[in-house]
TITI-705090 format. One record per residue (C-alpha): residue number from 1; x, y, z. Coordinates in nm, 2 decimals. Example, Ala and Ser with C-alpha at 12.3 -4.5 7.8 and 13.67 -1.06 7.14 Angstrom:
REM TITI-705090
{k: 1	east: 1.23	north: -0.45	up: 0.78}
{k: 2	east: 1.37	north: -0.11	up: 0.71}
REM end
This chain:
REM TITI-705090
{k: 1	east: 13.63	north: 12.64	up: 6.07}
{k: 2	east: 13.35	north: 12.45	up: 6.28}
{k: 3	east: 13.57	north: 12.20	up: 6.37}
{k: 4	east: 13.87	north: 12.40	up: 6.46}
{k: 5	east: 13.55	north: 12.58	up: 6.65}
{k: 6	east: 13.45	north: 12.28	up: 6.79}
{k: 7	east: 13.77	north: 12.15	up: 6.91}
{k: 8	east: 13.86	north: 12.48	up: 7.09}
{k: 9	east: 13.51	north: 12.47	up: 7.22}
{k: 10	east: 13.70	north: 12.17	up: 7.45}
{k: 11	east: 13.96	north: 12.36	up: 7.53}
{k: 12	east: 14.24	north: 12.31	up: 7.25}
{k: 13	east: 14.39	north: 12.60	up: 7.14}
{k: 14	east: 14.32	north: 12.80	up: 6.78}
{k: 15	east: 14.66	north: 12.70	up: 6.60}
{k: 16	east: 14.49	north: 12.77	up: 6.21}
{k: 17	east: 14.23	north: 12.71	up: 6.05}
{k: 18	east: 14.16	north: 12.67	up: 5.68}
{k: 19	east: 14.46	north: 12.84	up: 5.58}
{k: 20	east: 14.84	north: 12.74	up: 5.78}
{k: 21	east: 15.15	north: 12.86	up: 5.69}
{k: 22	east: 15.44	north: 12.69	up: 5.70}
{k: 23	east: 15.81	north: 12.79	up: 5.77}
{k: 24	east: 16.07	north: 12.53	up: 5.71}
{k: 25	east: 16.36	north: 12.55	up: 5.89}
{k: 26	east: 16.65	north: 12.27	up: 5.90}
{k: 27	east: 16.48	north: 12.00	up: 6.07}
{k: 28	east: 16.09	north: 12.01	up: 6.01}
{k: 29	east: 15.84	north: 12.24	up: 5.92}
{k: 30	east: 15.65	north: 12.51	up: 6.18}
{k: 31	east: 15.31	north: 12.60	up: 6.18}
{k: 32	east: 15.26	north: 12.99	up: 6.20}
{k: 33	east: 14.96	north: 13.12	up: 6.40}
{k: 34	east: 14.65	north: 13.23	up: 6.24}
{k: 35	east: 14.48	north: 13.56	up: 6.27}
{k: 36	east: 14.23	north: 13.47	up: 6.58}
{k: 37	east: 13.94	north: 13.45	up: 6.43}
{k: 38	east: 13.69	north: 13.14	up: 6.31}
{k: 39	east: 13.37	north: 13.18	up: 6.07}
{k: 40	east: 13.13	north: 13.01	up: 6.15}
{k: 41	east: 12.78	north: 12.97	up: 5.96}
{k: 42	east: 12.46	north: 13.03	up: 6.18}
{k: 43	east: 12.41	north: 12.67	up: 6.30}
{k: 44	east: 12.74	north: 12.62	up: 6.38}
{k: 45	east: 12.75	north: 12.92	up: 6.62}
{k: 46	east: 12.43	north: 12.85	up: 6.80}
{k: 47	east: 12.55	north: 12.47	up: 6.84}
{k: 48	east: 12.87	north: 12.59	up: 7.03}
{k: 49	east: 12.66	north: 12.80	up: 7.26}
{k: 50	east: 12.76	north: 13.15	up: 7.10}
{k: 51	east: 12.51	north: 13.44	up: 7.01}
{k: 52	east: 12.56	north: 13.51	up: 6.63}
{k: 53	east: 12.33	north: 13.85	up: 6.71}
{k: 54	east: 12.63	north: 13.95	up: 6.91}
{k: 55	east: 12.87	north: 13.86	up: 6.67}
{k: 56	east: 13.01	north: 14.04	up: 6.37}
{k: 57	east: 12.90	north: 13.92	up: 6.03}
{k: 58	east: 13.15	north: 13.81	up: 5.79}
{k: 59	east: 12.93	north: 13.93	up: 5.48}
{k: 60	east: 12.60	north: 14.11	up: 5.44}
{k: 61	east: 12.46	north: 13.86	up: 5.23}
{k: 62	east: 12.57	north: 13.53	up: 5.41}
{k: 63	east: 12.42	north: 13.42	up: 5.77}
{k: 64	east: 12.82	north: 13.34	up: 5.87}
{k: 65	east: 12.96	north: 13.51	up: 6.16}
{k: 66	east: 13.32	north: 13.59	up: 6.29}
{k: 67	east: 13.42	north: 13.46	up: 6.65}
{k: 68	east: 13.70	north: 13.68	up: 6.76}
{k: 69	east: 13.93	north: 13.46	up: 7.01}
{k: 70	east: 14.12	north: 13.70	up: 7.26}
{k: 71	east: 14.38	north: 13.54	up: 7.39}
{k: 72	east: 14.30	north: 13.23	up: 7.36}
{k: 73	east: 14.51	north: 13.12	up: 7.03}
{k: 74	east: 14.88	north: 12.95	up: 7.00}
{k: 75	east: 15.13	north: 13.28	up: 6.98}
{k: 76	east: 15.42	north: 13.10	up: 6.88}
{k: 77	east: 15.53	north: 12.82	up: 6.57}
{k: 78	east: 15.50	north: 12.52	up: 6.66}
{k: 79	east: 15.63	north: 12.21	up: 6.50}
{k: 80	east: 15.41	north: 12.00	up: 6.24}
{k: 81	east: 15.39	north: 11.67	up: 6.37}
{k: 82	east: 15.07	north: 11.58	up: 6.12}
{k: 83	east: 14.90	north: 11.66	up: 5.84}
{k: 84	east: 14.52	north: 11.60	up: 5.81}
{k: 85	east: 14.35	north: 11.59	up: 5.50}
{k: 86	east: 13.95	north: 11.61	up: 5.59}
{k: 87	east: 13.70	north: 11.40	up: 5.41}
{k: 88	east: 13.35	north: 11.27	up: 5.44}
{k: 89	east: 13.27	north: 10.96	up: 5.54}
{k: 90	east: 13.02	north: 10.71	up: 5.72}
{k: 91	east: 13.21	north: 10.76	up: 6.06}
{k: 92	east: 13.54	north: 10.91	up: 6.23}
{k: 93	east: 13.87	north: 10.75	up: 6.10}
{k: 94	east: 14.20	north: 10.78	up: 6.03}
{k: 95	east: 14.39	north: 10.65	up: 5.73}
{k: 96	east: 14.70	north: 10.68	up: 5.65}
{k: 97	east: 14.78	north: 10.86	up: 5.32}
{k: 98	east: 15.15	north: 10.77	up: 5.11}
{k: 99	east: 15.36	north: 11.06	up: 5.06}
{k: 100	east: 15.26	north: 11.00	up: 4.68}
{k: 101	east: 14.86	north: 11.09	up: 4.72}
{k: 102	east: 14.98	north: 11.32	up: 5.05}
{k: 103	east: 15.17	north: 11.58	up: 4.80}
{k: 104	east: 14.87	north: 11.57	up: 4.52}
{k: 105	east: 14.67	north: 11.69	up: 4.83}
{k: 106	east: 14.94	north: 11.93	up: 4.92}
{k: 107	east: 14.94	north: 12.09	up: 4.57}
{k: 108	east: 14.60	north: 12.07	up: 4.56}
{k: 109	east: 14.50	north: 12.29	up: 4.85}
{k: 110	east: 14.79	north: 12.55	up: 4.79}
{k: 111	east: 14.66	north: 12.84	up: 4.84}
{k: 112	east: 14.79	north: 13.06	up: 4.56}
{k: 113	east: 14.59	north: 12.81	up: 4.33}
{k: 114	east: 14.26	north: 13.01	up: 4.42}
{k: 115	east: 14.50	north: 13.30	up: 4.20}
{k: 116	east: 14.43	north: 13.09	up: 3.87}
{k: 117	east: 14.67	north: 12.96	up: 3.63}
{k: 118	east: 14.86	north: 13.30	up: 3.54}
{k: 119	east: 14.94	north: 13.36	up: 3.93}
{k: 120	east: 15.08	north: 12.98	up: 3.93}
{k: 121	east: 15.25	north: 12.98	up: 3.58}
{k: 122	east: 15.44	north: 13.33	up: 3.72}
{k: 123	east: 15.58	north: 13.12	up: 4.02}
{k: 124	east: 15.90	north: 12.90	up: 4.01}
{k: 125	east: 15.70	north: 12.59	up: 3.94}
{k: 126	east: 16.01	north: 12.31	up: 4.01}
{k: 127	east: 16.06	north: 12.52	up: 4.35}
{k: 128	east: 15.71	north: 12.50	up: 4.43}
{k: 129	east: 15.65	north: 12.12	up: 4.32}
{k: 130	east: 15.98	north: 12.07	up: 4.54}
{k: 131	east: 15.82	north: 12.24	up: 4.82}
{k: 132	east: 15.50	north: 12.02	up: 4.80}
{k: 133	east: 15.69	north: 11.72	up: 4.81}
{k: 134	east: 15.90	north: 11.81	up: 5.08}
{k: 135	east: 15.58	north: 11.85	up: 5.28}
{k: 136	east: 15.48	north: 11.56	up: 5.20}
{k: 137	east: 15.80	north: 11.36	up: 5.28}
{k: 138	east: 15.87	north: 11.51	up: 5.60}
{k: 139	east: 15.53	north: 11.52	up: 5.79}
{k: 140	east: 15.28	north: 11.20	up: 5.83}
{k: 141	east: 14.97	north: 11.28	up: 5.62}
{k: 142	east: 14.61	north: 11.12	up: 5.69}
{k: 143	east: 14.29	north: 11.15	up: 5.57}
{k: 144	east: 14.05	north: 11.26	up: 5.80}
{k: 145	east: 13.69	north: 11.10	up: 5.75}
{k: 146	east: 13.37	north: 11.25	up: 5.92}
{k: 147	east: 13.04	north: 11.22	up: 5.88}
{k: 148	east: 12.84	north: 11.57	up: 5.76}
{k: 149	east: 12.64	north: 11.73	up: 6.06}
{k: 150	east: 12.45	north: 11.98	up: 6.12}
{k: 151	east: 12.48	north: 11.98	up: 6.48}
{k: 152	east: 12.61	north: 11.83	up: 6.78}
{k: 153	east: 12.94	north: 11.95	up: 6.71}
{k: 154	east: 13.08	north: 11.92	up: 7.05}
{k: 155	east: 12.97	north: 11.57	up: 7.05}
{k: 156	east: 13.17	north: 11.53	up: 6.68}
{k: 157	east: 13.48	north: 11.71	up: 6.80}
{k: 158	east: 13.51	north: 11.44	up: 7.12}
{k: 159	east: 13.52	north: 11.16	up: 6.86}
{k: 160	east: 13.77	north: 11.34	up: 6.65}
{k: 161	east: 13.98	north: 11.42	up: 6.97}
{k: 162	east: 13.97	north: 11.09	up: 7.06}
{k: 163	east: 14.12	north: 10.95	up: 6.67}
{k: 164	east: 14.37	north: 11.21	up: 6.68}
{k: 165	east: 14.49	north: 11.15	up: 7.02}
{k: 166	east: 14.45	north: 10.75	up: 6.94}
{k: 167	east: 14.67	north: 10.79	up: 6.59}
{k: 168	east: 14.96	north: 11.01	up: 6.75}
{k: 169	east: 14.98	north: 10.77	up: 7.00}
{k: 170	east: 15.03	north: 10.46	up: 6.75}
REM end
């Protein structure tokens, strides 16, 4: 959420956030739009310039906060051109991942799993593994690596830009 945050703090628009649904149709997969909302923890909030005090919180016992985007998220599907698996790391880069690894992190981040086993055993399991692979297959996967901050998120977000911009170019 604070880097979808940060990155719409330059002027991107919200597509998702932690959660994106996709829709495939015949010749590639399309993103759904999210809700437009982002939650962000206290820091994270002050850092982009917002006032948390004005803000709704997300839960009485957390300091996290919702920012409600009016207006300013994508309203239509649009085509998934890459998939970004994020990571820590000692800087910003981009690696690419094989479809192999890609579809473990596909599977891996489904988001029925937070359900637990009996939700995923009640599911067609071949369809779904199918799925996961097809994901995989069809759309370029990279790992994201970032170093952990606890501010200067707009700062952050420029070098991400930058690497993303950089790789879809390549």
């Amino acid at each position: 959420s604070t880097m979808a945050a940060s990155l719409h703090s330059l002027g991107h628009p919200l597509i998702t956030d932690d959660i994106a649904a996709l829709d495939p149709t015949e010749d590639d997969f399309q993103v759904l739009p999210t809700f437009p909302q982002l939650k962000l923890w206290d820091n994270a909030a002050r850092d982009l310039g917002l006032q948390p005090d004005e803000m709704p919180r997300v839960h009485p016992d957390f300091d996290k906060w919702a920012w409600r985007l009016d207006g300013e998220v994508s309203e239509a599907p649009l085509p998934l051109r890459r998939l970004y698996v994020l990571g820590i790391g000692d800087e910003v880069k981009i690696e690419n991942l094989e479809a192999v690894l890609g579809s473990q992190y596909v599977i891996r981040n489904w988001y029925g799993a937070r359900f637990g086993v009996e939700f995923y055993q009640a599911q067609n399991q071949g369809e779904h593994f199918r799925r996961c692979i097809g994901v995989a297959d069809a759309v370029p996967m990279r790992r994201l690596l970032r170093p952990k901050i606890e501010s200067g998120f707009e700062a952050h977000a420029r070098e991400i830009e930058a690497a993303v911009i950089a790789d879809l170019a390549r």
